[in-house]
Backbone bond lengths (Angstrom), bond angles and torsions (degrees), N, CA, C in turn:
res aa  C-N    CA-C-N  psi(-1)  N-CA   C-N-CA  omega(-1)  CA-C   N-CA-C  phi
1 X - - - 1.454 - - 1.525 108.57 -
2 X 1.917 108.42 112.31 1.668 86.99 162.95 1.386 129.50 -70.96
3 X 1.334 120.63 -152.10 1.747 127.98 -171.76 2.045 93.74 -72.96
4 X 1.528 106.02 123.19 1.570 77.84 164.83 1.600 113.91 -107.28
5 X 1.206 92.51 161.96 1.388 107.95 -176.53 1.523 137.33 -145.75
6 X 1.547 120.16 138.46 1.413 128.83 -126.91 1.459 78.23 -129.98
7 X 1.627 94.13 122.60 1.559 131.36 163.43 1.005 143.57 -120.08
8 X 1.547 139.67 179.34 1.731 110.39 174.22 1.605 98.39 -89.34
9 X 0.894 118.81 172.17 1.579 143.99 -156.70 1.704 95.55 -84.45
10 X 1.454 132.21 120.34 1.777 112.77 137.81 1.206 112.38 -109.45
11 X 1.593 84.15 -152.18 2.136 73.04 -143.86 1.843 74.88 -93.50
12 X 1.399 153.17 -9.04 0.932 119.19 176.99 1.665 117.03 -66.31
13 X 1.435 109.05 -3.38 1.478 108.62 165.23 1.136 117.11 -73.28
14 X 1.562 148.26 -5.40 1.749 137.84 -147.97 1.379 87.94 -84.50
15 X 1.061 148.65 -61.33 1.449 151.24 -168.50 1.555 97.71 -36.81
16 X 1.316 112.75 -65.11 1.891 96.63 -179.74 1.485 120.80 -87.73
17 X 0.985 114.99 -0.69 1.496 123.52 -178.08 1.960 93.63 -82.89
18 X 1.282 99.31 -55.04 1.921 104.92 173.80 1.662 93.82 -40.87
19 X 1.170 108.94 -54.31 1.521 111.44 -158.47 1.784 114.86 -68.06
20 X 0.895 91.53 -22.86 2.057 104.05 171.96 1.770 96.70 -91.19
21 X 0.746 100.51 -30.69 2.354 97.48 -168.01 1.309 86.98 -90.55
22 X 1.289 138.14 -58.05 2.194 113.66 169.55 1.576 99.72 -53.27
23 X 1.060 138.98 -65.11 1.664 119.58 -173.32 1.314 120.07 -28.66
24 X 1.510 96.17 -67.43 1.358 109.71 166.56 1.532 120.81 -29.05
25 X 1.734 101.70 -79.56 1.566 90.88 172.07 1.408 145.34 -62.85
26 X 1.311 110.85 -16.25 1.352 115.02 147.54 1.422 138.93 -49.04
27 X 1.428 98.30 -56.20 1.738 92.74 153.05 1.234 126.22 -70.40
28 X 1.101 122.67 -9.76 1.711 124.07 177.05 1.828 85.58 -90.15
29 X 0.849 154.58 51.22 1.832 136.01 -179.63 1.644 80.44 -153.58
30 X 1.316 132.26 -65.73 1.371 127.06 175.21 1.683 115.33 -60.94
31 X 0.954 125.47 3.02 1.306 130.67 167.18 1.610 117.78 -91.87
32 X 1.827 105.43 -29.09 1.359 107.86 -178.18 1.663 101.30 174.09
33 X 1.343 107.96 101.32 1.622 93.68 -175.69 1.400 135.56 -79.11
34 X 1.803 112.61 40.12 0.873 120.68 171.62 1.724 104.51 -77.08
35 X 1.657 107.47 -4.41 1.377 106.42 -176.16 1.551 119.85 -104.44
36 X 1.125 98.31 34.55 1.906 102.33 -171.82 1.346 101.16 -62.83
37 X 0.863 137.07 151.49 1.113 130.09 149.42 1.751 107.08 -87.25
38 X 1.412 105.72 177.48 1.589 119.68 -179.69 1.705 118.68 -86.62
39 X 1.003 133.66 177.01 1.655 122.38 -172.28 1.553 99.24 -73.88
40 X 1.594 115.67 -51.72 1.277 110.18 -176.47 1.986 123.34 -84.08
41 X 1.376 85.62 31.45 1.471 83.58 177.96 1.192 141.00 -75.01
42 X 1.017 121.43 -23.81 1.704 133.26 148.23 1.434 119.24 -59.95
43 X 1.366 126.06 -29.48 1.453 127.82 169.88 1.735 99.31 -62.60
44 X 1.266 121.05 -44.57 1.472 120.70 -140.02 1.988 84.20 -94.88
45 X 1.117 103.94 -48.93 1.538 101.17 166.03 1.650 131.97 -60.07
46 X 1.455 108.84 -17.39 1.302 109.84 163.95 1.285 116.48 -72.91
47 X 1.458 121.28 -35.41 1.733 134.61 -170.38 1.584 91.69 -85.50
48 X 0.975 137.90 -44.37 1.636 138.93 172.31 1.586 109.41 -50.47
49 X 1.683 120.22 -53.46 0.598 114.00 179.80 1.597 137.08 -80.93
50 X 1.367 113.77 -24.25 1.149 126.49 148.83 1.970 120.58 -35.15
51 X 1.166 108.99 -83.24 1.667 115.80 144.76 1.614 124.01 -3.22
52 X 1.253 95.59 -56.42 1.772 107.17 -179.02 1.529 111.68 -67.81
53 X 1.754 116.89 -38.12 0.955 106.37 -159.06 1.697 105.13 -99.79
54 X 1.367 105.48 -5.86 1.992 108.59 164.07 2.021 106.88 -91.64
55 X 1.452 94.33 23.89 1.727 87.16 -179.93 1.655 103.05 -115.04
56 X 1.122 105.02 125.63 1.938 114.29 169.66 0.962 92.27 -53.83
57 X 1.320 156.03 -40.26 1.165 141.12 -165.13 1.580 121.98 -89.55
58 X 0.575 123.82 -13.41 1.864 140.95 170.28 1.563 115.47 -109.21
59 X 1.134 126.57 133.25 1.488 142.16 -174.60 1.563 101.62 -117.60
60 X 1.369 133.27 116.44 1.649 136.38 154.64 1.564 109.37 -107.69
61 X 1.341 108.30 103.25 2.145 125.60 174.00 1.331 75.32 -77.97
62 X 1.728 91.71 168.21 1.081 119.08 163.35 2.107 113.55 -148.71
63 X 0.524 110.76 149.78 1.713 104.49 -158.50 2.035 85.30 -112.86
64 X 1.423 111.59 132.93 1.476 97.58 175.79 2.036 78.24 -134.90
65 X 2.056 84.49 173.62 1.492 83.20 165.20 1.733 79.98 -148.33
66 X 1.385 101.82 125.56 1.571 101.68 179.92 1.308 133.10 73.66
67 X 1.624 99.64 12.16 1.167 120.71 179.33 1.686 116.76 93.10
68 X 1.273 106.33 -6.25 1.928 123.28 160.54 1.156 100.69 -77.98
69 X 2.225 102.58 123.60 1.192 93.28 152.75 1.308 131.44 -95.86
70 X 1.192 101.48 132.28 2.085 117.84 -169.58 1.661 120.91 -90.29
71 X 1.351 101.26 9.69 2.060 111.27 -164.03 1.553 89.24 174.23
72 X 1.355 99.03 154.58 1.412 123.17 151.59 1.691 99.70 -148.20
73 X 1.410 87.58 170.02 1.998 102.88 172.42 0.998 103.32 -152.74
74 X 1.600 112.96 143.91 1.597 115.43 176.41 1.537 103.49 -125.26
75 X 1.493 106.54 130.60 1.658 123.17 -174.27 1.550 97.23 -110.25
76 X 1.175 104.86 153.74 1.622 112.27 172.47 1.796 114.41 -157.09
77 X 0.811 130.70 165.05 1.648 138.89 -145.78 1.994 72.76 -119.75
78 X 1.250 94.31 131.47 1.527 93.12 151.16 1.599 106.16 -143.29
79 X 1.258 108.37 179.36 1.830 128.22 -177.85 1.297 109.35 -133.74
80 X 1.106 100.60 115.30 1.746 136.69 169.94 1.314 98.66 -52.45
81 X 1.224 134.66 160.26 1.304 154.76 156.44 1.691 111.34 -39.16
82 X 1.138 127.64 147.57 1.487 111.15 176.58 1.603 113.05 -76.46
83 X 1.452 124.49 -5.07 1.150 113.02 -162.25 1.622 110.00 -90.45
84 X 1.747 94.84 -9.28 1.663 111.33 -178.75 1.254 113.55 -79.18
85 X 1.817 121.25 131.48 1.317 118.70 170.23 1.704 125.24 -36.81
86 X 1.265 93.81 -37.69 1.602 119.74 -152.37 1.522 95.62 -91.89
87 X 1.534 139.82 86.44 1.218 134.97 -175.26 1.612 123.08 -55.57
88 X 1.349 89.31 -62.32 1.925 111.89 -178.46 1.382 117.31 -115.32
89 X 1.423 90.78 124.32 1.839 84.24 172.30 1.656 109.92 -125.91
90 X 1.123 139.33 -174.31 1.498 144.77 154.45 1.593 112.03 -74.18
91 X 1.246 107.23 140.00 1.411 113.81 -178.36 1.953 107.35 -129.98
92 X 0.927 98.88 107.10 1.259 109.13 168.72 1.503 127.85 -51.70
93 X 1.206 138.93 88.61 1.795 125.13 -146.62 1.667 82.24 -100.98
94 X 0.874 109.70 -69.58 2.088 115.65 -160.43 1.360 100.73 -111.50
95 X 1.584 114.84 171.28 1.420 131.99 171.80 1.604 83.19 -173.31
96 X 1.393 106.25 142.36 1.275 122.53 168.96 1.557 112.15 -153.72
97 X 0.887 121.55 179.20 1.506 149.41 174.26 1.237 136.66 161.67
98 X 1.436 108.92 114.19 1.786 114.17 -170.07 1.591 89.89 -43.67
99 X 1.436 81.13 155.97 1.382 125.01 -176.01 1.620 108.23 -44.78
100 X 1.245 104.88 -66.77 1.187 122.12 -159.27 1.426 107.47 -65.91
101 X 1.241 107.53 -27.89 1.923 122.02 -173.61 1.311 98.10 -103.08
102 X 1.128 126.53 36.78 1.841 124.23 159.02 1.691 112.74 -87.75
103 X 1.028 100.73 160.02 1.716 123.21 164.00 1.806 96.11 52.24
104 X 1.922 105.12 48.11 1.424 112.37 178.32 2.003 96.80 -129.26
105 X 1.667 96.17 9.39 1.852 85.12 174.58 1.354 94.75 97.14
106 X 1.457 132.71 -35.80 1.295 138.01 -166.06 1.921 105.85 -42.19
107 X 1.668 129.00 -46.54 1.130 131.63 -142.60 1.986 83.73 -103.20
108 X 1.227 114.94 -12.87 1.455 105.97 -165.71 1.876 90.79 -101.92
109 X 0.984 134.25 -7.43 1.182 139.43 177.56 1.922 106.18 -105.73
110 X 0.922 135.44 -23.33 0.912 117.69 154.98 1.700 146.05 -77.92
111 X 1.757 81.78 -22.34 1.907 113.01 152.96 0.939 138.78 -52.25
112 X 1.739 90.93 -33.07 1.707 120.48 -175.98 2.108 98.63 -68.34
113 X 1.436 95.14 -68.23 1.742 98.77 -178.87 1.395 110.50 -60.76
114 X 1.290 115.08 -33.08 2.061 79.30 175.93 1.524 92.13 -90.68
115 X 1.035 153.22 -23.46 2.021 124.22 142.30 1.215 96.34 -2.68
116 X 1.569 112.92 -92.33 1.243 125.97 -136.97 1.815 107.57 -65.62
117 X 1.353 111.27 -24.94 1.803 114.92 161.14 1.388 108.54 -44.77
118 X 1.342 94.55 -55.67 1.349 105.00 -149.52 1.588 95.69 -49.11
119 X 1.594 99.29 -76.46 1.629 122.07 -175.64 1.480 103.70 -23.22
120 X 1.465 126.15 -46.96 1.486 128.41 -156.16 2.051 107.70 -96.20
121 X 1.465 107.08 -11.74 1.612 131.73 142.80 1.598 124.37 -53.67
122 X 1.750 99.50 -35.44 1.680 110.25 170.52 1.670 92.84 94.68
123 X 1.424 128.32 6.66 1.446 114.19 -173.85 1.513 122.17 -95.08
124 X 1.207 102.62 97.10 1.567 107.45 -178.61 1.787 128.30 -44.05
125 X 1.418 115.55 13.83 1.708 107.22 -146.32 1.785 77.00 -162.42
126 X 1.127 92.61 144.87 1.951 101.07 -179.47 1.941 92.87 -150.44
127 X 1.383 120.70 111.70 1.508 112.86 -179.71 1.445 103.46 -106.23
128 X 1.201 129.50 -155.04 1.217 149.45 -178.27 1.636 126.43 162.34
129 X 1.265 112.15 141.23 1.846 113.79 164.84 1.538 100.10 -91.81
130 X 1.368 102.30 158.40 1.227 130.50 -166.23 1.530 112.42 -139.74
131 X 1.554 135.79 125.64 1.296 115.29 -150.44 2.350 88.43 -89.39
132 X 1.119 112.72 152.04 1.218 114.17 -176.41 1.811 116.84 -66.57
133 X 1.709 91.97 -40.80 1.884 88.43 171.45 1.704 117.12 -99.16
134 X 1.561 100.80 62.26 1.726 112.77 -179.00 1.458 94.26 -142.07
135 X 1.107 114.80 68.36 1.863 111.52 176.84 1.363 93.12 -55.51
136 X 1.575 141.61 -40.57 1.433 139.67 -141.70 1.843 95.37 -64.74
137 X 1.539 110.99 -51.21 0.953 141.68 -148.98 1.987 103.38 -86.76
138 X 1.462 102.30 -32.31 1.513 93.20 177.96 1.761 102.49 -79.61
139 X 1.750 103.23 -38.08 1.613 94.08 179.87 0.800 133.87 -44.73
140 X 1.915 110.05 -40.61 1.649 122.51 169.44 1.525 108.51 -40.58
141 X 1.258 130.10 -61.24 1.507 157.93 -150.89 1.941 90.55 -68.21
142 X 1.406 114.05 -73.26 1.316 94.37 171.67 1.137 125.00 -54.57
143 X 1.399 132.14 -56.51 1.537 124.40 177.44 1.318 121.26 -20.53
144 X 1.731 100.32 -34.15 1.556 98.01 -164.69 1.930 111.74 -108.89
145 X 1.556 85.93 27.77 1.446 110.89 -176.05 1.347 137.30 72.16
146 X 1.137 117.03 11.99 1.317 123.79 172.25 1.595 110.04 -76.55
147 X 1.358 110.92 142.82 1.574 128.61 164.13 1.376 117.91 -136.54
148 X 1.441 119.73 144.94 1.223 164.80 -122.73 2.005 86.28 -78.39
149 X 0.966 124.92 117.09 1.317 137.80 159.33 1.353 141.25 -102.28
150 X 1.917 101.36 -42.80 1.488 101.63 164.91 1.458 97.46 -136.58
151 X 1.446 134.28 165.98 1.846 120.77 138.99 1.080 105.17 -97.39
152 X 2.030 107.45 -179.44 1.265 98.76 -166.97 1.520 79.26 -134.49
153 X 1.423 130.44 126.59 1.338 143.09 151.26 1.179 134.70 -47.21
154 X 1.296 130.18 153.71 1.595 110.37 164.69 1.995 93.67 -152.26
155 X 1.617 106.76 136.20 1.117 111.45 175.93 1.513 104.82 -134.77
156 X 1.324 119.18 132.61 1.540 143.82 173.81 0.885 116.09 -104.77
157 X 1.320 95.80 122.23 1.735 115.52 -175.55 1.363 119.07 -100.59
C-alpha cells in the first residue's frame, strides 16, 4: 500500500466514486430494503453529484492510494430552522470505503478533512444519520465521537 491520500473530489472521479456509493448501497439494501435504491439511481446521483461538487456549500474528498480511489465523503453546510440558536452546522451526507481498504484509518482521515472544511466554514457542530441495522457503521461514528441526539422513526400505514 502506498501513502494514501485525501483530496477534494473532480468530476474525473464520478465513475469510481458511483462505484463505492452502489457498494455502499448495496450493502445498505441487504441490511434493510428500505434502502433500495431505484433503477435509475446512479444516473440521478451522478447529476446530483456533479451539482454537489460546483456548490460552496458541499465538499466531495476522495481518499486515493496510488492514484485509486479507495473512499470518498460527502460534507454539506446545512440551516437549522430560524427559530434555532445554532444556525449552521456540518452534515455528514456519505463515508465510504471499498471493502477491501477498511479498518486501514482510511474512513477516519477522510472525517478528518471535511472537519477541517467544516472548522474553516466557522461551523461548530458536524451531525449525521446513521442507518439503525449497521452497528459496524454507528461504532465507526462513536469512535469518532459523536453521540446520539435525535432517532429517526418510520411508521407504515
Amino acid at each position: 500500500m502506498a501513502e494514501i491520500r485525501v483530496r477534494r473530489a473532480e468530476l474525473g472521479d464520478l465513475e469510481a466514486i458511483l462505484d463505492l456509493w452502489q457498494e455502499m448501497m448495496d450493502y445498505h439494501a441487504r441490511l434493510d430494503l428500505r434502502f433500495r435504491p431505484t433503477q435509475n439511481a446512479r444516473s440521478h446521483f451522478r447529476t446530483t453529484l456533479k451539482e454537489w461538487m460546483a456548490d460552496d456549500t458541499q465538499r466531495v474528498f476522495v481518499a486515493t492510494d496510488d492514484g485509486r480511489i479507495v473512499g470518498y465523503t460527502i460534507g454539506r453546510i446545512v440551516e437549522n430552522p430560524p427559530i434555532m440558536e445554532l444556525r449552521y452546522l456540518g452534515h455528514v451526507s456519505d463515508i465510504c470505503v471499498a471493502l477491501e481498504w477498511r479498518r486501514r484509518g482510511i474512513g477516519r482521515m477522510l472525517f478528518a478533512a471535511l472537519c477541517r472544511w467544516f472548522h474553516q466554514q466557522g461551523l461548530p457542530v458536524v451531525q449525521l444519520s446513521v442507518a439503525a441495522q449497521n452497528p459496524v457503521s454507528q461504532a465507526f461514528w462513536r469512535e469518532m465521537g459523536f453521540q446520539d441526539y435525535m432517532h429517526k422513526l418510520w411508521f407504515e400505514i
